[in-house]
C-alpha positions as CSV (number, residue, x, y, z in Angstrom):
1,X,70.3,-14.2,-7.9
2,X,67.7,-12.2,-5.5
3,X,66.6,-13.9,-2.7
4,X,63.2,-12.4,-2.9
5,X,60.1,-14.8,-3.4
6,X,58.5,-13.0,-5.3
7,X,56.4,-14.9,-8.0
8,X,54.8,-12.4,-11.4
9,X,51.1,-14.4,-12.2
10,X,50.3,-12.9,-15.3
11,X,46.3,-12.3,-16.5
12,X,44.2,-10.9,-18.5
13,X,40.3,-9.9,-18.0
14,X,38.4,-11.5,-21.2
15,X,35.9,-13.2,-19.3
16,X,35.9,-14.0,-15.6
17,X,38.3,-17.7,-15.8
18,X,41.5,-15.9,-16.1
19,X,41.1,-13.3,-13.3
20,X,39.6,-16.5,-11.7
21,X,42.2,-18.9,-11.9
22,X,45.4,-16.7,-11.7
23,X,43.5,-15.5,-8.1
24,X,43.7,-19.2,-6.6
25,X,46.7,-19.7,-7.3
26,X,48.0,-16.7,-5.6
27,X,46.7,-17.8,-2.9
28,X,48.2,-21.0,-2.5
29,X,51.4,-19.9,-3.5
30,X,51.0,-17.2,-0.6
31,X,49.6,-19.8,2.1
32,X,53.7,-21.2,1.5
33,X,55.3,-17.7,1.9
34,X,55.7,-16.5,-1.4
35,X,55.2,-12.8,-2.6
36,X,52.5,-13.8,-5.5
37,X,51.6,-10.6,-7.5
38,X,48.6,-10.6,-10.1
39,X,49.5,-8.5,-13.1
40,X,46.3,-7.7,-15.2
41,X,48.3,-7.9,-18.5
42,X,46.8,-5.8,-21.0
43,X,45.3,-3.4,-18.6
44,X,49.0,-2.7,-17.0
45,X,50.8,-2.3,-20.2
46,X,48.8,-1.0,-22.6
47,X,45.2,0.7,-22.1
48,X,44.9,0.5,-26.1
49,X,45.6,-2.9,-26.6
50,X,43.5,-3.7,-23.7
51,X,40.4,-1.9,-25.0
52,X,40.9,-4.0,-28.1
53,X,41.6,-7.3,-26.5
54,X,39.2,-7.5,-23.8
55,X,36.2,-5.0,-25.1
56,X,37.0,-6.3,-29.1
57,X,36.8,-10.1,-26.9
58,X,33.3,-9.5,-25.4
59,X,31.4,-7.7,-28.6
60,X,32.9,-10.0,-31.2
61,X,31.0,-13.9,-29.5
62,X,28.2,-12.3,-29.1
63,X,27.6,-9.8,-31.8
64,X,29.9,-11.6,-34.3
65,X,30.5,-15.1,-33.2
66,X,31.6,-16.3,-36.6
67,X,34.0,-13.9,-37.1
68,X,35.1,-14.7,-33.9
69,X,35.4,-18.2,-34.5
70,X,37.3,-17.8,-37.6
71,X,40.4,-15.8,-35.6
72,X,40.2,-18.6,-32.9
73,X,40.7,-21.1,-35.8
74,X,43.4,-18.9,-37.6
75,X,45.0,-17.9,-35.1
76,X,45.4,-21.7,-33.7
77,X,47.7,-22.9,-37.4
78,X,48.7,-19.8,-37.9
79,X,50.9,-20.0,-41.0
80,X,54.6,-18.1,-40.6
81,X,53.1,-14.7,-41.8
82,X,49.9,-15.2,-39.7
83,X,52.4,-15.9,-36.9
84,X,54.5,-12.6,-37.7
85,X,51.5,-10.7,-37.6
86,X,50.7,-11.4,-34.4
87,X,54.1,-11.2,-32.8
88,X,53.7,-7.7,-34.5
89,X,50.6,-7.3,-32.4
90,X,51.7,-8.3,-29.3
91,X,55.5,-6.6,-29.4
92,X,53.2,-3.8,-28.0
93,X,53.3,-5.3,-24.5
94,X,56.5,-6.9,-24.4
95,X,58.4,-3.7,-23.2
96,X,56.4,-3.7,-20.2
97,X,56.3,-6.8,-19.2
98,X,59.6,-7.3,-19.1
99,X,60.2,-4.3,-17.3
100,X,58.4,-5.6,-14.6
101,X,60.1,-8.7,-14.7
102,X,63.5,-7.0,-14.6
103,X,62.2,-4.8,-11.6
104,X,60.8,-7.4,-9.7
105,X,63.5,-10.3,-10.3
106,X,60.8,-12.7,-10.1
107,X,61.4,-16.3,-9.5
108,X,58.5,-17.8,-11.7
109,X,56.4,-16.2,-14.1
110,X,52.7,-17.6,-14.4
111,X,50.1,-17.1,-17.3
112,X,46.9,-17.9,-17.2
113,X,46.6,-16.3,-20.8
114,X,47.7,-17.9,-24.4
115,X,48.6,-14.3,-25.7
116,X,51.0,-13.3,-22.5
117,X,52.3,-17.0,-22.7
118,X,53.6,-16.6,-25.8
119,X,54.9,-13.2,-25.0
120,X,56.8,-14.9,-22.2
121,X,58.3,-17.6,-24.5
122,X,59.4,-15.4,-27.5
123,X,60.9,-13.0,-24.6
124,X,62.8,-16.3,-22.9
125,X,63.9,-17.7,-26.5
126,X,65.5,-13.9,-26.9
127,X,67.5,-13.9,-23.5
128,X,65.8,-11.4,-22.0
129,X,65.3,-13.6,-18.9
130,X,66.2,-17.3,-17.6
131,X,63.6,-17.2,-14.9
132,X,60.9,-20.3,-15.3
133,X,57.4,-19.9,-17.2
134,X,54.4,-21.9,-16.1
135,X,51.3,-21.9,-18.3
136,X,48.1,-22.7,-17.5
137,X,45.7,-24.0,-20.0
138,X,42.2,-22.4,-18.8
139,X,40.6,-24.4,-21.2
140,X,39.9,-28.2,-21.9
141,X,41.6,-27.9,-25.8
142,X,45.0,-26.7,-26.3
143,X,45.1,-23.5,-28.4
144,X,48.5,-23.1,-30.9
145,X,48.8,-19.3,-29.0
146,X,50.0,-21.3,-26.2
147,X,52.7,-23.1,-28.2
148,X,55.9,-21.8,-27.1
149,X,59.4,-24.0,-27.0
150,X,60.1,-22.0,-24.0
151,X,57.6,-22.9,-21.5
152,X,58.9,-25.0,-18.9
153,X,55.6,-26.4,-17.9
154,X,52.3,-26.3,-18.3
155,X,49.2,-27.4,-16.1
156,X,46.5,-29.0,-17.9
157,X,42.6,-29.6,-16.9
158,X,42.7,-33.2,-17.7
159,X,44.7,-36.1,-19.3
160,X,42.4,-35.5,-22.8
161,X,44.0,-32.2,-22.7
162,X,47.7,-33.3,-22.4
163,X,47.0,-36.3,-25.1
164,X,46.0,-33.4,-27.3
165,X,49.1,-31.5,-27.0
166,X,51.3,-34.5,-27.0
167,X,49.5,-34.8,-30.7
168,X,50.1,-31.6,-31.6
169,X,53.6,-31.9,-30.8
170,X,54.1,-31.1,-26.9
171,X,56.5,-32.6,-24.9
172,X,54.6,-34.9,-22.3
173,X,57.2,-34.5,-20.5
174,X,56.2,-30.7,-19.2
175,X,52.6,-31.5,-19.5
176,X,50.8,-31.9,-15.8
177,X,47.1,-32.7,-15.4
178,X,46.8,-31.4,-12.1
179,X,43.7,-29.6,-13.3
180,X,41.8,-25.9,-14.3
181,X,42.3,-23.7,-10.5
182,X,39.1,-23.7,-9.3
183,X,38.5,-21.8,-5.7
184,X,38.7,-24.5,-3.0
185,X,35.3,-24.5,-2.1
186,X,34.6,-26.4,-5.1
187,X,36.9,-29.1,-4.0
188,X,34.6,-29.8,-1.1
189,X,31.5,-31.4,-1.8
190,X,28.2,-29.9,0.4
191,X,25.2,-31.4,2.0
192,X,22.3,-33.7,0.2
193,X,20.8,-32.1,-3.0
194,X,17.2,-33.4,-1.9
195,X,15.0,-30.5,-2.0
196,X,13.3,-29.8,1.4
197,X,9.6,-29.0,0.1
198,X,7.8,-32.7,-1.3
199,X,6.8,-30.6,-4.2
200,X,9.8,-30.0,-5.7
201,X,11.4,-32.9,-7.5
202,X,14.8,-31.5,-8.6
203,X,16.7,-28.1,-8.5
204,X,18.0,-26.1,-11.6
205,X,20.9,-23.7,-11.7
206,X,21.2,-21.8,-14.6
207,X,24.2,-19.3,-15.7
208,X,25.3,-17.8,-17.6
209,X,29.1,-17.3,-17.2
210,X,30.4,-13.8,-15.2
211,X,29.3,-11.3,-18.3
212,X,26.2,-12.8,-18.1
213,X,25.4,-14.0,-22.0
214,X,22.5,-13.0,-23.3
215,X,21.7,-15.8,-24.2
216,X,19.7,-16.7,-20.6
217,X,17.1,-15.8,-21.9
218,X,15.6,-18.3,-24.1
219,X,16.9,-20.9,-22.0
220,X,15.0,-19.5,-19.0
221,X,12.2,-19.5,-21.0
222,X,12.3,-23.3,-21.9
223,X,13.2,-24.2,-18.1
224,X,10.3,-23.0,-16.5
225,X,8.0,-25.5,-19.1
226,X,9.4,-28.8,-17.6
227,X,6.3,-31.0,-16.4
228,X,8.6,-32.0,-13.4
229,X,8.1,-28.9,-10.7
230,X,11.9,-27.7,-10.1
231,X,13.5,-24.7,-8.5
232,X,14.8,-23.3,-10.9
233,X,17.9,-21.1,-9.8
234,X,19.2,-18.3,-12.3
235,X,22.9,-16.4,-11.9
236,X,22.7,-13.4,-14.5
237,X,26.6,-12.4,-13.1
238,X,27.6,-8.8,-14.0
239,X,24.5,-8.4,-16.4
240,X,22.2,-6.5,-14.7
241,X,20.2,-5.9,-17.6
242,X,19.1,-9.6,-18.1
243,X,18.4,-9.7,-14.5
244,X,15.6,-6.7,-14.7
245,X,14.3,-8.3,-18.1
246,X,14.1,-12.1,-16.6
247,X,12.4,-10.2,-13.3
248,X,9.9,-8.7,-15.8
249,X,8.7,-12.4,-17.6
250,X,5.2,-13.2,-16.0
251,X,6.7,-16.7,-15.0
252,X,4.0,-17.4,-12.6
253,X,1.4,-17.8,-15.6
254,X,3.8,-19.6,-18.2
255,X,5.2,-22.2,-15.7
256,X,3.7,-25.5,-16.7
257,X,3.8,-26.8,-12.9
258,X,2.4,-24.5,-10.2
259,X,4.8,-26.0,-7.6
260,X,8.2,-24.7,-9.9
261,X,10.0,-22.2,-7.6
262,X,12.1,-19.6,-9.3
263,X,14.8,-17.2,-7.8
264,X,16.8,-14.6,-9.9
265,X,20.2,-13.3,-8.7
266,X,23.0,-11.2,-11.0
267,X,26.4,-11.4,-9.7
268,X,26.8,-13.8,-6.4
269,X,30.3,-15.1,-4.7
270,X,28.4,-18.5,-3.7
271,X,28.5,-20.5,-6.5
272,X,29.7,-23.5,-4.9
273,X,26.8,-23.3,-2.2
274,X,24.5,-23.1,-5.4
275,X,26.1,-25.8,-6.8
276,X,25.9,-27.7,-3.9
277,X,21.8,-27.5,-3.4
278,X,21.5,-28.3,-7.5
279,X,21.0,-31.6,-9.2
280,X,21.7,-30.0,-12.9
281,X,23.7,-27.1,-14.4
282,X,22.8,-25.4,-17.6
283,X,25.6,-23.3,-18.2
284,X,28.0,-22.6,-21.1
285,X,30.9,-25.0,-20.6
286,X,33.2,-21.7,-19.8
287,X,36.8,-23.5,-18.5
288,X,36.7,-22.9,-15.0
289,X,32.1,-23.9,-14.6
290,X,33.1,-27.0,-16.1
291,X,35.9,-27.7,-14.0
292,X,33.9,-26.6,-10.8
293,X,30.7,-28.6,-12.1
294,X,33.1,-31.7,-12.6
295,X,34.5,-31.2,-9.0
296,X,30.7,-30.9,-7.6
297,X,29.7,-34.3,-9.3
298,X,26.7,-32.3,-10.4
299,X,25.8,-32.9,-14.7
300,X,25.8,-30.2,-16.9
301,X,23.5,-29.2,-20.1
302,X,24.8,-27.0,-22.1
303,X,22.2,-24.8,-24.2
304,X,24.8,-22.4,-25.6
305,X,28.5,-21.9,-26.2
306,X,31.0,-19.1,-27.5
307,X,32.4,-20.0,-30.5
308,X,36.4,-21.2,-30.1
309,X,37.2,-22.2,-26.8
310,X,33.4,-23.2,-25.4
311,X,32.7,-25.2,-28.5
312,X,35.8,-27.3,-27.6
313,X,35.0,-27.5,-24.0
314,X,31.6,-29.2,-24.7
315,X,32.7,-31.4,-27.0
316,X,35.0,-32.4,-24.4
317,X,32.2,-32.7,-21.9
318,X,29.9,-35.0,-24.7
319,X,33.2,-37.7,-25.2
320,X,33.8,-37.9,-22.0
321,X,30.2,-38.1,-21.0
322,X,30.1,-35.3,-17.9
323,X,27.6,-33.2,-20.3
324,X,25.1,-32.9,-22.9
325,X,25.1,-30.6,-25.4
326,X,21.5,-29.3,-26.6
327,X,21.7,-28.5,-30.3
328,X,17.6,-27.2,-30.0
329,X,16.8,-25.1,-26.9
330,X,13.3,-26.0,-27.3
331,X,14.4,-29.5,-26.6
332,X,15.5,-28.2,-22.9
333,X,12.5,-28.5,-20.6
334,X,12.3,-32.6,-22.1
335,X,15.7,-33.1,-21.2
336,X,15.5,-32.0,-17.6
337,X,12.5,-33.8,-17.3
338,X,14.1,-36.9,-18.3
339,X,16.9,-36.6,-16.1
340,X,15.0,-35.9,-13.2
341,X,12.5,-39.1,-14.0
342,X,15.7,-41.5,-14.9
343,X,18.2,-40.7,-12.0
344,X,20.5,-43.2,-13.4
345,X,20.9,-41.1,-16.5
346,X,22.1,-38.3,-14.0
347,X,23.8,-40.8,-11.7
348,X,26.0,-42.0,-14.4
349,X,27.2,-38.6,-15.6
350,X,28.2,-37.5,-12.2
351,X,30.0,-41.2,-11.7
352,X,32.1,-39.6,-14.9
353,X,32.6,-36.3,-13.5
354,X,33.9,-37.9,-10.5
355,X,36.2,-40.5,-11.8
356,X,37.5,-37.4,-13.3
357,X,38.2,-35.4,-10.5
358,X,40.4,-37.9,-8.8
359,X,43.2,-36.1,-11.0
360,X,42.6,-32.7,-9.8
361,X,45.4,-31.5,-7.6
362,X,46.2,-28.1,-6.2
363,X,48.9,-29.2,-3.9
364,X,51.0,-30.9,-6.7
365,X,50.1,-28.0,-8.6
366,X,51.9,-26.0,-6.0
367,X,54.6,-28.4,-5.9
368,X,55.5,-28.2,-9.4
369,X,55.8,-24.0,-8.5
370,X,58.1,-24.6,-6.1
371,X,60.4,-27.6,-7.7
372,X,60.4,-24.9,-10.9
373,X,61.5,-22.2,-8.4
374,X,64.2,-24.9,-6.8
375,X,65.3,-25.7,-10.2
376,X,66.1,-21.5,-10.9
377,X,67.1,-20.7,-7.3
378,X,69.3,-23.7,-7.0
379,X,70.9,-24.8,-10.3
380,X,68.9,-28.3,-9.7
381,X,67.7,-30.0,-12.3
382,X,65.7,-33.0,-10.7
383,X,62.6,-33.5,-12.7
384,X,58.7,-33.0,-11.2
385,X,57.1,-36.1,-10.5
386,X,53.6,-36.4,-13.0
């Protein structure tokens, strides 16, 4: 057995929540001495596959989002041939990664990704490895890619998660809702969200995930019709385009109140300041902006989704009443203005969201790392408290 502490997180870049998530919890597993190394899966093993996965990710929900939703749905039953197919698929990577597990003699492997998940599994179930495998679900609905009887533990966003997977056949036993890792600034809660000029009744942050969806646009639009004056924040992330377009609207003569601020940024690292200063997000319900929206306490609208995962997410949000789902966009600028005139309306959401956050836990999360790692190192077999 090496005595090395060296811990493999394995990610994958389709979308920002991945990168995101696998990123804090290299951190915390290096603030308690550990030799945490990201692995960008797809990227490090095969440029091919990777070019599929991640370009083929991005093109496919927005240019074909029902083709797109019909693999997410597949692809969650899949039936023993679909499964073969895509074991088939992703045989591709499984060379490398083990390589770099048998190189490294890694004491727990991490993925933040379904696909490298399963990889792990079928590769443990072989005998390629003993060494532990932590999952993280990055999403509020449990996908069957993740389904692997050779996963040793997975962290969950919340306890609707984990009843899900206990549903769908799960052990709760190795289920922990210790929560979606979030950056810990969103764990800390900032100053008063009272704007600081009278004429400004509310503040608006609207995103649109790190790619930056196209779909800002029309809800841009809508927002800066409210009756209520707002300031009215917009994060375009990496899209630089949108940004330019949305500088180019002539806002100043379609705002309905003369007192509505706007500001435009692309890509910015101070989300949680942003989130801090608002009183409502309108956002797709990406994993990791609802879990930092839930942390925040601050409601969320949610204008638009990508098909699979997102859908899920908000219908998550809608039971559990931290969100509301607009099915018309042109019914936006109403709903802000009736959350800003009702306060209880918005009062009672964020009551949810933080009743919900209570559960969130980076430092069990870290202990369940480190009781897997004892478990390996040690021969123990004492099980994680839950």
């Amino acid at each position: 057995m090496s005595d090395q502490r060296i811990v493999l997180i394995f990610s994958a870049s389709t979308g920002g929540g991945h990168n995101l998530a696998a990123r804090t919890i290299q951190k915390g597993l290096e603030g308690r001495g550990y030799d945490a190394r990201i692995i960008d899966t797809f990227e490090q093993s095969s440029r091919t596959l990777n070019k599929m996965i991640t370009g083929g990710y991005r093109r496919m929900v927005e240019n074909t989002p029902k083709f797109y939703d019909l693999l997410y749905r597949q692809f969650d039953k899949m039936t023993p041939f679909q499964r073969a197919i895509f074991h088939i698929g992703t045989s591709i990577i499984s060379p490398e990664i083990l390589s770099m597990i048998l190189n490294d003699s890694p004491v727990l492997l991490i993925s933040t990704h379904p696909f490298v998940t399963n990889v792990l599994g079928r590769l443990k179930g072989m005998g390629a490895f003993h060494t532990p495998v932590l999952s993280f679900i990055t999403d509020y609905k449990f996908h069957g890619v993740y389904r692997s009887q050779n996963v040793d533990a997975y962290v969950v966003g919340s306890d609707y998660t984990k009843q899900d997977m206990i549903e769908r056949g799960i052990a709760p036993d190795i289920i922990y809702p210790y929560g979606i890792p979030v950056r810990a600034a969103f764990n800390e809660k900032g100053s008063s969200k009272t704007p600081k000029d009278k004429n400004i009744k509310g503040t608006v942050l609207l995103m649109g995930g790190s790619l930056g969806t196209g779909r800002i646009e029309p809800a841009f639009r809508n927002l800066i019709l409210t009756q209520a004056a707002i300031h009215l924040m917009v994060v375009c992330g990496h899209n630089e385009e949108m940004r330019a377009k949305l500088a180019q609207i002539p806002y100043d003569t379609l705002k309905v109140n003369a007192h509505t601020r706007v500001d435009i940024f692309g890509y910015v690292e101070n989300i949680s300041e942003l989130m801090d200063s608002s009183d409502i997000i309108v956002s797709k319900p990406g994993g990791l902006t609802t879990t930092e929206a839930m942390l925040k306490g601050t409601p969320m609208i949610i204008p638009y989704t990508y098909p699979g995962q997102e859908e899920e997410n908000a219908k998550f949000l809608e039971k559990t009443g931290m969100g509301i789902l607009v099915k018309d966009i042109d019914e936006l600028p109403k709903l802000v203005d009736l959350l800003m005139d009702h306060k209880n309306i918005a009062d009672e959401i964020s009551d949810n969201m933080n009743e919900a956050a209570k559960n969130y836990s980076p430092e069990k999360t870290l202990d369940l790392c480190e009781k897997l790692i004892d478990r390996y190192v040690h021969g123990t077999s004492e099980n994680s408290d839950k």
